[in-house]
N, C-alpha and C positions, 0 to 999 in steps of 0.2 A: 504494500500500500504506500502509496508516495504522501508524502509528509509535506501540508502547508503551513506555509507561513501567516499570520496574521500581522499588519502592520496597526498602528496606534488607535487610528480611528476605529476599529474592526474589536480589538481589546477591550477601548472602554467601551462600547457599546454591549460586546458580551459579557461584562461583568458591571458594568452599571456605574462606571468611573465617570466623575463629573473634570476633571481634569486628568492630562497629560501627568502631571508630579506627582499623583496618588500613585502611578504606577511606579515611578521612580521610588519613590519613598520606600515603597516595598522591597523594592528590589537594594537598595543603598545600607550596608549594614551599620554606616551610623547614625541611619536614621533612627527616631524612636518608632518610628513606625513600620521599621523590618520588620519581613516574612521571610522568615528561611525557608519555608516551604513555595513559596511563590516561587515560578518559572521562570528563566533565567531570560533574557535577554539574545538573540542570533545574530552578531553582526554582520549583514548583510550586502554592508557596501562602506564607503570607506566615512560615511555618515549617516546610519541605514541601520537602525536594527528590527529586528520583528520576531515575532514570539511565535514556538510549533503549536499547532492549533489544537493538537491532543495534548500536551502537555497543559493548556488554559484546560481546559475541556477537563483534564483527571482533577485538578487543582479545585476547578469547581465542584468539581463529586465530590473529594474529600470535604470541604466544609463544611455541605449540604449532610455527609455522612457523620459528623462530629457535630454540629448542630442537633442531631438529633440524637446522638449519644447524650447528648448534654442535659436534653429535655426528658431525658429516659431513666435520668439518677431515679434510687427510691425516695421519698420522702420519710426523715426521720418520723415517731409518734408525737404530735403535737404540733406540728410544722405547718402555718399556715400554706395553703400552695401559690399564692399572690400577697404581695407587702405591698 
């Protein structure tokens, strides 16, 4: 299977980025707002980068899959389930 690229406008749209920098951010490790888990960057030209479109694509699963582990803890005895 041949493997595409996504370029920026194509990213934030599939993942719902309102700027260009949210993606940097994630990707920049001093940022505060690193993700090590976030997809790395492809440079694709000599000022050109773009992202594998299954790597965005697994990255989204995983969230979506931790999201709901999350929502899935038990509740201690007495624990309201909304504060």
């Amino acid at each position: 299977m041949a493997q595409v690229f996504l370029r920026w406008p194509e990213v934030k749209k599939r993942l719902g980025f309102s700027s260009t920098s949210a993606i940097w951010y994630k990707t920049n490790p001093n940022s505060n707002r690193y993700d090590p888990t976030f997809p790395k960057p492809v440079k694709i030209g000599s000022k050109a980068v773009a992202w594998v479109e299954s790597e965005i694509d697994a990255w989204q699963k995983a969230r979506m899959a931790a999201r709901h582990v999350e929502t899935a803890k038990p509740r201690r005895r007495g624990e309201e389930a909304w504060k």
